[in-house]
Residue, then its C-alpha position, 0 to 999 in steps of 0.5 A: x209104694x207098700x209092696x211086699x218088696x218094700x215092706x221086707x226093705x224097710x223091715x230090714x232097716x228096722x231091724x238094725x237098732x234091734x241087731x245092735x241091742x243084741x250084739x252088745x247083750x253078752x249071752x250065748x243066745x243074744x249073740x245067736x239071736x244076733x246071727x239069726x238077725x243077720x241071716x234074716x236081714x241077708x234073706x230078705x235082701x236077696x227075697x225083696x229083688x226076687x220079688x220085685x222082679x218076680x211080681x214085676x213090681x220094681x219101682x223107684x223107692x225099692x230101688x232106692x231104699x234097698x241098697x240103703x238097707x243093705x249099706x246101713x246093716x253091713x257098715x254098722x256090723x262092721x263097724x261093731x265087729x271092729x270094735x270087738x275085734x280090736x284088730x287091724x286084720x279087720x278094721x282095714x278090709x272094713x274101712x275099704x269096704x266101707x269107703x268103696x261103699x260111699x264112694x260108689x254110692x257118690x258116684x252111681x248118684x252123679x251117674x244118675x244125676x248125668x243120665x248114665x247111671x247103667x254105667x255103674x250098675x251092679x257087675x258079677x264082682x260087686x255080687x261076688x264082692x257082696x257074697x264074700x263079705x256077707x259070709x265073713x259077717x257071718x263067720x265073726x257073728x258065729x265065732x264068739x268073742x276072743x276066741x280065734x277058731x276055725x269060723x274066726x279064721x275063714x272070716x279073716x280069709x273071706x274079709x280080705x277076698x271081700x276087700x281086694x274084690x271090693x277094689x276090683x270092682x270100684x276100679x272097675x265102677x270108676x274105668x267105666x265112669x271116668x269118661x263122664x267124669x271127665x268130659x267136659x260135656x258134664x262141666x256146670 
């Protein structure tokens, strides 16, 4: 159960009360610290399934622990980054991402539960989806405070992309799905 993968998984989750106490410290090197963090986080997600994959170790708890980690650190900087920002520009691109977030998460687990859970695996748009948002973060975390400069701007542009690609693919997540929703094979 304690690979490699899986230790840099559960590291990631430790790594969030940290990335929250550094966000809120306001120093120039506390808000790079808090980039590095999120960078660090960021790699280690993409690392963990390479891995895993690589060293053919794949197993149920990193499959399941890895998109808690990734959930728990991208809707808690949202949430944060929201708050500093105080703009609705960036508060609805996170609410939906946020709610396209539980959402599948509901449903892949139903999915699972029904015996159909490659259904709703991970598509090209979700990985897209997950690109644009990760660089968005990364642009919001670079640009410092109420300024509105060219990182700030580009992390507006990529957030919304990241938004409208997360409606395409829990369309596309729920299209899939909805013949087992709503068959009545799956009534209890």
């Amino acid at each position: 159960m304690w690979n490699l993968p899986n230790v840099l998984t559960a590291f990631r989750i430790l790594l969030v009360p940290m990335f929250v106490i550094f966000f809120y410290i306001d120093d120039p090197v506390a808000r790079w610290i808090t980039l590095g963090i999120f960078c660090f986080a960021a790699a280690t997600d993409w690392l963990d399934g390479f891995l895993a994959r690589r060293m053919n170790i794949e197993s149920p708890f990193g499959a399941f622990l890895d998109p808690v980690a990734d959930k728990l650190m991208v809707a808690i900087t949202l949430i944060l980054l929201v708050e500093r920002e105080g703009s609705l520009w960036l508060a609805v691109p996170a609410m939906v991402i946020i709610g396209r977030e539980i959402t599948i998460s509901a449903l892949r687990e139903w999915m699972a539960e029904v015996g159909n859970r490659a259904v709703v695996g991970v598509s090209f748009i979700g990985k897209a989806k997950t690109v644009c948002q990760m660089f968005a973060i990364f642009l919001f975390l670079l640009a410092p405070q109420s300024v509105f400069g060219l990182p700030k701007t580009f992390g507006f542009v990529f957030i919304w992309l990241a938004a409208l690609l997360t409606l395409w693919s829990m369309y596309s997540y729920l299209k899939a799905a909805w013949p087992y929703l709503t068959s009545s094979e799956n009534d209890a």
